[in-house]
C-alpha positions as CSV (number, residue, x, y, z in Angstrom):
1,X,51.0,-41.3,132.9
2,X,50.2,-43.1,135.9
3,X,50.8,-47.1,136.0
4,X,48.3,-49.7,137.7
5,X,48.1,-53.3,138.4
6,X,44.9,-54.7,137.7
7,X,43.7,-58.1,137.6
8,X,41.2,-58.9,134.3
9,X,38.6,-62.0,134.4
10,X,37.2,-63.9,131.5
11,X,39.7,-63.2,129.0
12,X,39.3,-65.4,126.2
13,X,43.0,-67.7,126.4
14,X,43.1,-67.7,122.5
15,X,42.8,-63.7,122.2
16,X,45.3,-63.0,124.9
17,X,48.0,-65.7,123.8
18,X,47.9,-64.2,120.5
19,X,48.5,-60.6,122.0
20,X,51.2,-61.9,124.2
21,X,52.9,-63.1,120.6
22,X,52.4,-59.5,119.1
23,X,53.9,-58.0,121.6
24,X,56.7,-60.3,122.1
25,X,57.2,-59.7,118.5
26,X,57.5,-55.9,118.7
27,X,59.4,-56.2,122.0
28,X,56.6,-54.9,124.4
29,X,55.5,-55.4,127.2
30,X,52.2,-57.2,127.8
31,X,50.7,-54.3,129.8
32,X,51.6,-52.1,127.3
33,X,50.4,-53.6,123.9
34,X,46.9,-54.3,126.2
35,X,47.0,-50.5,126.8
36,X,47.7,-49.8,123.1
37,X,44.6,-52.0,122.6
38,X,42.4,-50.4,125.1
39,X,43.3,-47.0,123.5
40,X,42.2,-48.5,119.9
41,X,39.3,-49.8,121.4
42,X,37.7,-46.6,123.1
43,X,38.8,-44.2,119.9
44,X,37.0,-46.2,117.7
45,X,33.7,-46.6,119.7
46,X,34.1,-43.0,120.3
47,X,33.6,-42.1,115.7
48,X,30.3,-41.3,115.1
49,X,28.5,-44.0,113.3
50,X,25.7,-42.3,110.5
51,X,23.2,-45.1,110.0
52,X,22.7,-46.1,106.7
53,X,19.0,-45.0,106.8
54,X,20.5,-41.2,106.8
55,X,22.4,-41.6,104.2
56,X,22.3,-39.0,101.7
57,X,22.1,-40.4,98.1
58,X,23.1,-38.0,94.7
59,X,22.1,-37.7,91.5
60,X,25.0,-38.9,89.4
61,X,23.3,-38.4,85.7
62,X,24.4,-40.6,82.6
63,X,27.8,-40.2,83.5
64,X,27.6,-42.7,86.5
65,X,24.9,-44.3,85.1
66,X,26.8,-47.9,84.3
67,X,29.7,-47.0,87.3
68,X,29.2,-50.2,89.0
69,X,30.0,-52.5,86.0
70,X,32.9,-50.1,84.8
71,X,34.2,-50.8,88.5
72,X,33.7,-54.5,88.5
73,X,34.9,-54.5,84.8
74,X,37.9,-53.1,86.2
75,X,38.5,-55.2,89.4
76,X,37.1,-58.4,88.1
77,X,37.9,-58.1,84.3
């Protein structure tokens, strides 16, 4: 993989202080974590998103009929 320098404007100082930590932390370099990053980035905005409008909704019958309170039942007690 070829390396370049490159010179980034407008980077918020918070955000890139906190990667320089992270990094430092897992013994990488800087230009590496922001590489890992990048990567992330573009994989993620690359997933399809299915609006919620075309979602498709099932039929669950009586059997799912009180789901939600046996889930909060079980998570909320």
């Amino acid at each position: 993989m070829a390396k370049i320098q490159v010179t980034i404007k407008n980077v918020d100082e918070n955000v890139f202080s906190e990667l320089k930590a992270e990094a430092a932390r897992k013994k990488l370099p800087v230009g590496i974590a922001l590489s890992l990053a990048i990567e992330r980035w573009l994989s993620e905005s690359k997933k399809p998103q299915l609006p919620l409008a075309k979602w498709k909704t099932i039929e669950g019958g009586d059997k799912t009929r009180l789901l939600s309170e046996q889930v909060d039942s079980i998570l909320y007690g």
